[in-house]
SETI-646496 format. One line per 8 residues: number of its first residue (from 1); for each residue x, y, z of N, C-alpha, C. Coordinates in steps of 0.001 Angstrom, whole numbers, padded with zeros to 6 digits. Layout:
<sites>
NUM> X Y Z X Y Z X Y Z; ...
</sites>
This chain:
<sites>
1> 000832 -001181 000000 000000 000000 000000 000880 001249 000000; 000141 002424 -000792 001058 003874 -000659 000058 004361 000045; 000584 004153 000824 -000522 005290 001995 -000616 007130 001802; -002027 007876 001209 -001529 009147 000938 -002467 010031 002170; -002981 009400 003221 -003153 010356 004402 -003056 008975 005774; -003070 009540 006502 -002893 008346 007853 -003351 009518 009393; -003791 008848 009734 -004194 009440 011464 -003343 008587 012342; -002688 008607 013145 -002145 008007 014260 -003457 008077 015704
9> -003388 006416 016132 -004291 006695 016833 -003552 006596 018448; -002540 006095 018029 -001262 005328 019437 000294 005223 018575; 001008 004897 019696 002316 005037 019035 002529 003980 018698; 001867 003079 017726 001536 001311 017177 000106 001425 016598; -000465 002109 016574 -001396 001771 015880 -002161 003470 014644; -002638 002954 013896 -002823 003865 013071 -003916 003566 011635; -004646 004284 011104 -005225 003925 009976 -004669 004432 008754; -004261 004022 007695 -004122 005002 006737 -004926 004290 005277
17> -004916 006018 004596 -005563 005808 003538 -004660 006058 001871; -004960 004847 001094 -003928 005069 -000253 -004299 004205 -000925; -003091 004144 -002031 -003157 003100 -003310 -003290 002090 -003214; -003860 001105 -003779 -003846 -000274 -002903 -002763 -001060 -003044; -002589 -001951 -002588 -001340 -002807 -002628 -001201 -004108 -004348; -002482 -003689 -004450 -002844 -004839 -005662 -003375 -004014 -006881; -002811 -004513 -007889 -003496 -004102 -009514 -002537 -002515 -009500; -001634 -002691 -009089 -000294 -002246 -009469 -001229 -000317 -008695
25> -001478 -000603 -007579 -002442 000793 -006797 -003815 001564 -007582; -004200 000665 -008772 -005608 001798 -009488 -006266 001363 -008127; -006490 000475 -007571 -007571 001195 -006321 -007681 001898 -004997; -008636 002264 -004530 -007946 003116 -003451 -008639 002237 -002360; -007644 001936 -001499 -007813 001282 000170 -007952 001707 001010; -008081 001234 002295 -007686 001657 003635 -007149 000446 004742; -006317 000915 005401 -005885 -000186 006346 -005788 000240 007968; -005946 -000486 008402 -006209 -000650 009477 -004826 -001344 010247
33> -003397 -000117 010557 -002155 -000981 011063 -001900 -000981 012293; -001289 -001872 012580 -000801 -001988 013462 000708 -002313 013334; 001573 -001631 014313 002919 -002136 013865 003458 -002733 015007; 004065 -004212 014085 004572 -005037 015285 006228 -004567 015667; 006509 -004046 016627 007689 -003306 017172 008672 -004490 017302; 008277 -005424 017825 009242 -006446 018413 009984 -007134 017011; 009556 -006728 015474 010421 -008003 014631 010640 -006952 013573; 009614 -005492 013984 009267 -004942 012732 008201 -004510 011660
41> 007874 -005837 011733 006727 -006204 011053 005297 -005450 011493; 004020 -006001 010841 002982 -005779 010896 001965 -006686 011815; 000955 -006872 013202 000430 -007960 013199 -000213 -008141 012469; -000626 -009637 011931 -000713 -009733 011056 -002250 -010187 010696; -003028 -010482 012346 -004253 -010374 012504 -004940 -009069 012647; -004155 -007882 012309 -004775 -006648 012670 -004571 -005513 011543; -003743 -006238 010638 -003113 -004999 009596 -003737 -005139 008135; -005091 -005567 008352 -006150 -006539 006969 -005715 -004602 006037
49> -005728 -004556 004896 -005744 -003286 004121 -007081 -003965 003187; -008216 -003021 003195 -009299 -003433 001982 -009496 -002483 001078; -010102 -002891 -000046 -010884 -002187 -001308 -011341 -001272 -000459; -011601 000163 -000608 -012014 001147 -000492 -014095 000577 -000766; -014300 000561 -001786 -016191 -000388 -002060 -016123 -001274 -001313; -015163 -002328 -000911 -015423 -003639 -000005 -015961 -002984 001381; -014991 -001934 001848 -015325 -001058 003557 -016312 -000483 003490; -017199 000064 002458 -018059 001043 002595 -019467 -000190 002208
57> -019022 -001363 001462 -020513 -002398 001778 -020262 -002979 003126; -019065 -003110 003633 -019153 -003637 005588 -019850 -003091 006089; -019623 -001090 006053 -020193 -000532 007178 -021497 -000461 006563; -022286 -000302 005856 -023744 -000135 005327 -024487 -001136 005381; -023850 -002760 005285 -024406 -003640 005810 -024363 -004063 007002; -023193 -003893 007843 -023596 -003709 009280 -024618 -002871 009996; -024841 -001681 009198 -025843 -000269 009621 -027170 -001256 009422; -027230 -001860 008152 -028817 -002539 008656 -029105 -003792 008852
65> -028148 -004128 009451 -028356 -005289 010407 -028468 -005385 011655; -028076 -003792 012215 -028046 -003211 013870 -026745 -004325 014747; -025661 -003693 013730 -024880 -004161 014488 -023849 -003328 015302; -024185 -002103 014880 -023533 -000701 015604 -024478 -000237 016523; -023802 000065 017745 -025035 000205 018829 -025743 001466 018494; -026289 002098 018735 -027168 003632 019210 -025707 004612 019330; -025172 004238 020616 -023746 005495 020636 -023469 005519 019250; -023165 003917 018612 -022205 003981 017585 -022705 005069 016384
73> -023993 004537 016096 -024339 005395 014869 -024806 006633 015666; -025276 007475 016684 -025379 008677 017185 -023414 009338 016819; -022608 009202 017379 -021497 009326 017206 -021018 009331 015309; -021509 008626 014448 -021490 008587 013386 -021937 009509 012578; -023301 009839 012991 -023908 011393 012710 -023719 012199 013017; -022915 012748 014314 -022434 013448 014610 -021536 013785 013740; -020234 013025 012993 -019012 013520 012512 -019655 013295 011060; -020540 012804 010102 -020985 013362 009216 -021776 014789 009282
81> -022149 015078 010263 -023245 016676 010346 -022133 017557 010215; -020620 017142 010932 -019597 018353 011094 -018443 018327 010112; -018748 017230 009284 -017800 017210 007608 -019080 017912 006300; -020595 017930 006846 -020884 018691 005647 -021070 019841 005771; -021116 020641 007539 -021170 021726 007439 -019742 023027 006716; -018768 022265 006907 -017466 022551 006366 -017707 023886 004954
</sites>
């Protein structure tokens, strides 16, 4: 992956967003890292990078299946109401 923005959420963990790692980067991903300090590496149960369309049918099919609690999607609307007032 070319990662072209990233948030740090801890000093090991982080999301970033970029090219994908496959079909030479035409798609755009996101991953979810974690960095394993002790070898280097990545864990390797935690560092999944997906299709950019694959993440956005997770969360929309999780939304109607009620698998995000009340906080979750209250909290969700919240930070969409304050990215369109922008």
């Amino acid at each position: 992956m070319k990662p072209k923005d990233k948030i740090n959420l801890s000093k090991d963990h982080s999301i970033e967003w970029g090219e994908s790692s496959w079909d030479n980067g035409s798609d755009f991903s996101i991953r979810n890292r974690f960095d394993n300090n002790s070898n280097g590496g990545f864990n390797i149960r935690g560092s999944s990078e997906l299709p950019w369309h694959d993440f956005n049918t997770m969360i929309l099919e999780s939304i109607k299946r009620n698998h995000f609690t009340e906080l979750d999607i209250t909290n969700i609307l919240i930070e969409i109401a304050k990215n369109r007032i922008k």
